[in-house]
VOPAGU-2260 file (C-alpha; in pm, 1 decimal, decimal comma):
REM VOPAGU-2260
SITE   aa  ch    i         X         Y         Z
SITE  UNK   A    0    1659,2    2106,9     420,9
SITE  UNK   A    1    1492,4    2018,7     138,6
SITE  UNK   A    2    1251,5    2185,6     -79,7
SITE  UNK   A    3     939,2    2001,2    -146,5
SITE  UNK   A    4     816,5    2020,8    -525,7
SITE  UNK   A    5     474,6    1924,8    -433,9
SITE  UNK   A    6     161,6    2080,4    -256,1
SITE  UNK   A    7      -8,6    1914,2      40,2
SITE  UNK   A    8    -342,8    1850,1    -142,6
SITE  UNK   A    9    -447,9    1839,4    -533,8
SITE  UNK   A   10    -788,5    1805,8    -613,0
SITE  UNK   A   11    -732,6    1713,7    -936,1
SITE  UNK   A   12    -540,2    1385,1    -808,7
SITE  UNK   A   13    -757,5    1052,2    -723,6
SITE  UNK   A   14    -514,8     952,0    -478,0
SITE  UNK   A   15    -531,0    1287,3    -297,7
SITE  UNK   A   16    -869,1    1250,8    -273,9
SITE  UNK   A   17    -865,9     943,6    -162,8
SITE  UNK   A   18    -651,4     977,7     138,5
SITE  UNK   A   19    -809,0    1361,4     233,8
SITE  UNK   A   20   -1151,0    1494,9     268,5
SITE  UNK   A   21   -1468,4    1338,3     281,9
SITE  UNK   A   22   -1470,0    1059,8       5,6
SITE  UNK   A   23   -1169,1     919,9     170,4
SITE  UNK   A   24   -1107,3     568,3     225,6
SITE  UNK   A   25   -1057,3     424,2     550,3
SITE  UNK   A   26    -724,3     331,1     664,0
SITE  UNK   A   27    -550,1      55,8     827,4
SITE  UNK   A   28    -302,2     264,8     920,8
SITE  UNK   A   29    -287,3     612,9     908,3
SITE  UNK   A   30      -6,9     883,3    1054,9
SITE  UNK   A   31      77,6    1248,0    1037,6
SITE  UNK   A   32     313,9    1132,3     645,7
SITE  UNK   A   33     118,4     822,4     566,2
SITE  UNK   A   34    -185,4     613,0     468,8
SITE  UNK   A   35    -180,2     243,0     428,6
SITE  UNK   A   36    -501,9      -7,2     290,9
SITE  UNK   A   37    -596,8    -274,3     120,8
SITE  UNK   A   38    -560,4    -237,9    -293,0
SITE  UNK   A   39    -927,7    -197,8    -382,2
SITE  UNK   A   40   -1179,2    -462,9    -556,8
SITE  UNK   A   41   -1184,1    -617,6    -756,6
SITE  UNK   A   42    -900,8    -759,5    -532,6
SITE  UNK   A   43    -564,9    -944,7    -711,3
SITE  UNK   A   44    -454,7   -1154,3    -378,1
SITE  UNK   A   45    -555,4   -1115,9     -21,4
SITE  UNK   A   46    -327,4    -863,6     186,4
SITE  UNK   A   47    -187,6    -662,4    -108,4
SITE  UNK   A   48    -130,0    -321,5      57,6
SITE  UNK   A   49     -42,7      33,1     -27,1
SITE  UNK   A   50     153,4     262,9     133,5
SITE  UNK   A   51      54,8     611,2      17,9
SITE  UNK   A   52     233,4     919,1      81,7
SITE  UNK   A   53     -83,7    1194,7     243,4
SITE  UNK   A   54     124,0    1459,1      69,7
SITE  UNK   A   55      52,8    1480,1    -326,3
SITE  UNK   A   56     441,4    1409,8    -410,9
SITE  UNK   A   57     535,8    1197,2    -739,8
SITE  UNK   A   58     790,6     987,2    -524,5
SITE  UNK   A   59    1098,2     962,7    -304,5
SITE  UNK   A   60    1350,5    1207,5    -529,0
SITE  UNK   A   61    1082,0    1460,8    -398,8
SITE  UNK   A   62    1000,2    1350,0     -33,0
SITE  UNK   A   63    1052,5    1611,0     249,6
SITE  UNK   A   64    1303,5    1564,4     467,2
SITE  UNK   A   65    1063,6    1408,7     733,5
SITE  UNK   A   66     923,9    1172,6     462,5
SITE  UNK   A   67    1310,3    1044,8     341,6
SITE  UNK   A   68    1370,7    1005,5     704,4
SITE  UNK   A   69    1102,9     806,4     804,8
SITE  UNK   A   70    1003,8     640,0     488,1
SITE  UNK   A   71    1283,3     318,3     528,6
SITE  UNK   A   72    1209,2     257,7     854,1
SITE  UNK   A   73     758,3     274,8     856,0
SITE  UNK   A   74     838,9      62,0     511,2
SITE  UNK   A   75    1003,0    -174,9     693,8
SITE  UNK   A   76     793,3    -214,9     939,8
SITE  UNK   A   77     485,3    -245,5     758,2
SITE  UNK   A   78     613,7    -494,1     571,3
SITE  UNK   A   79     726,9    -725,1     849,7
SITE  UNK   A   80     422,3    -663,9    1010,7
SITE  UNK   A   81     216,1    -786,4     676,7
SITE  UNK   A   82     441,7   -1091,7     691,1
SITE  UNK   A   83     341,9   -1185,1    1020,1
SITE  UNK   A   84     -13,7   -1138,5     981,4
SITE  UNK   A   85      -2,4   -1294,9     621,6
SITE  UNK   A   86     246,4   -1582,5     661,1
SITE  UNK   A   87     356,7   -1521,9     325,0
SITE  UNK   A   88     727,5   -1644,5     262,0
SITE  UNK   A   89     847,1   -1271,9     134,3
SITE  UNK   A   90     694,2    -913,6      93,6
SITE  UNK   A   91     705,6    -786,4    -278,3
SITE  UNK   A   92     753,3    -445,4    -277,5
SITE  UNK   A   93     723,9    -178,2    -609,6
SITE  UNK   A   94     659,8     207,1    -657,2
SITE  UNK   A   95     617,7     252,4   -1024,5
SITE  UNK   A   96     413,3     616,9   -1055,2
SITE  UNK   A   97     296,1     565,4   -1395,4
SITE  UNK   A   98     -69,1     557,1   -1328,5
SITE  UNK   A   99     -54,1     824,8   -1065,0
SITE  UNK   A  100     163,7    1138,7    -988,4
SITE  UNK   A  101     115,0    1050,6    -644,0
SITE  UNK   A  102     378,0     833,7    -454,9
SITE  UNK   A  103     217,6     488,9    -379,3
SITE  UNK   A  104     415,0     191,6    -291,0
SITE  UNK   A  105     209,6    -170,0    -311,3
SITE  UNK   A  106     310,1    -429,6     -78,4
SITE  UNK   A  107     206,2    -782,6    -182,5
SITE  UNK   A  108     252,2   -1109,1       2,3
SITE  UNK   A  109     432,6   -1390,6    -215,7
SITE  UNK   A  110     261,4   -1669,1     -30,4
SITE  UNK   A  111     388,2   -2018,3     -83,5
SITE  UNK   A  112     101,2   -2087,8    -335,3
SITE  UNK   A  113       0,0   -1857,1    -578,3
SITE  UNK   A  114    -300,4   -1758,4    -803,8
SITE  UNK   A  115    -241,2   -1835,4   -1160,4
SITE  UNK   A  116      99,9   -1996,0   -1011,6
SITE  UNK   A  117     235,4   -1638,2   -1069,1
SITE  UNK   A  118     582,3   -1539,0    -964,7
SITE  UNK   A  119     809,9   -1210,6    -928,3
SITE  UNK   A  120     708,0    -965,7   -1211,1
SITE  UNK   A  121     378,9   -1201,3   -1259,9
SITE  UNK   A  122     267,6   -1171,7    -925,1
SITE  UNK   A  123     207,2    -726,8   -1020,5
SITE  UNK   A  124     -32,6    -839,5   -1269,6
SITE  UNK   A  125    -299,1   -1024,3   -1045,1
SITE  UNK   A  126    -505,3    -708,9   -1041,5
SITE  UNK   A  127    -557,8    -710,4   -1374,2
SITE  UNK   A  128    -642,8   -1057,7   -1387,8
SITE  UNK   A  129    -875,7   -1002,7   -1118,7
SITE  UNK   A  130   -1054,0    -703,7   -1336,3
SITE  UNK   A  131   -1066,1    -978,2   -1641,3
SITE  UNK   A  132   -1218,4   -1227,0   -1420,6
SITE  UNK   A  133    -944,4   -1470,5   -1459,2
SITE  UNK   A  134    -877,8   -1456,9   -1115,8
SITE  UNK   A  135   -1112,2   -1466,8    -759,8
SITE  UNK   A  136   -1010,4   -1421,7    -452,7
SITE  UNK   A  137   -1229,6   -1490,8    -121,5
SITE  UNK   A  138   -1325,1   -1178,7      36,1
SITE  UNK   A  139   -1352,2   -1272,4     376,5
SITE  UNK   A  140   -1005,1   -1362,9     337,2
SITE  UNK   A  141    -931,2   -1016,3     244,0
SITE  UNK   A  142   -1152,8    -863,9     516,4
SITE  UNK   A  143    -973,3   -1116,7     752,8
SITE  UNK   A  144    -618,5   -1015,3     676,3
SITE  UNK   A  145    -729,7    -636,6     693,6
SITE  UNK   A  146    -871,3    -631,8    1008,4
SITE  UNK   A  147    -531,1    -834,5    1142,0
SITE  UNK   A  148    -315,6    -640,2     963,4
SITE  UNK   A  149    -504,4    -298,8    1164,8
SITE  UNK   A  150    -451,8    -450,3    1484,8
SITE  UNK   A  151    -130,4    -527,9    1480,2
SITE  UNK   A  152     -55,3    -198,2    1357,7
SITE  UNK   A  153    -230,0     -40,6    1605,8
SITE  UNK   A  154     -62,9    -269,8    1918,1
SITE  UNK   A  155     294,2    -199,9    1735,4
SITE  UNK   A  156     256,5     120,0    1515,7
SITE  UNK   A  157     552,4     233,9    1233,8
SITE  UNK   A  158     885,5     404,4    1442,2
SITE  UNK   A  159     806,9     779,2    1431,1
């Protein structure tokens, strides 16, 4: 079995906080492992998602046993799911950890038009566009797409 490296909660962290206790933000989706919403404003593209591990854990080298298990399959899922509700053409998926010790794994539709045109690699820097103001993105849109993507989640949840 393996060993985690990481405790369940660090106050220190912004993601841990985040996910825990009473400043938390509200989920889409939410289990006993993980947490899953909307990337926060100022927003990059409508229906980019995290998947956030609850536990404070820099990534999957150090997930439980429980987490490795079950991380390939919820991933999956999610990500079909946010298909469907998007319509996008594919699911962009990277885990980078360099601006948190925290495992957090964005999601973003690749839709077949972009902002900025963007693709691959491009499409990871839309957030920072968005903080430069070079790029807007309807909010209702967002809001739309959220509430979806919660519903279906909640009629077809991750495997467990």
């Amino acid at each position: 079995m393996t060993t985690p490296s990481s405790t369940a909660f660090d106050a220190s962290c912004a993601i841990c906080r985040s996910v825990s206790g009473e400043r938390a933000a509200t989920p889409l989706y939410e289990d006993d492992l993980w947490h899953v919403r909307h990337l926060g404003a100022p927003h990059g593209l409508p229906g980019w998602m995290l998947l956030i591990a609850k536990r404070h854990v820099p990534g999957p080298a150090h997930f439980s046993d429980a987490e490795a298990t079950r991380f390939g399959p919820t991933l999956r899922h999610l990500e079909k799911t946010l298909e469907e509700v998007t319509g996008a053409l594919r699911i962009y998926t990277a885990a980078l950890g360099e601006s948190s010790p925290h495992f957090h794994c964005h999601m973003l539709p690749r839709y077949a038009s972009m902002p900025n045109d963007v693709k691959a690699w491009g499409a990871f820097d839309l957030e920072r566009a968005a903080k430069a103001g070079e790029v807007t993105v309807d909010l209702a849109e967002v809001e739309r797409l959220s509430d979806a993507y919660r519903a279906a989640l909640a009629r077809n949840p991750p495997p467990r």
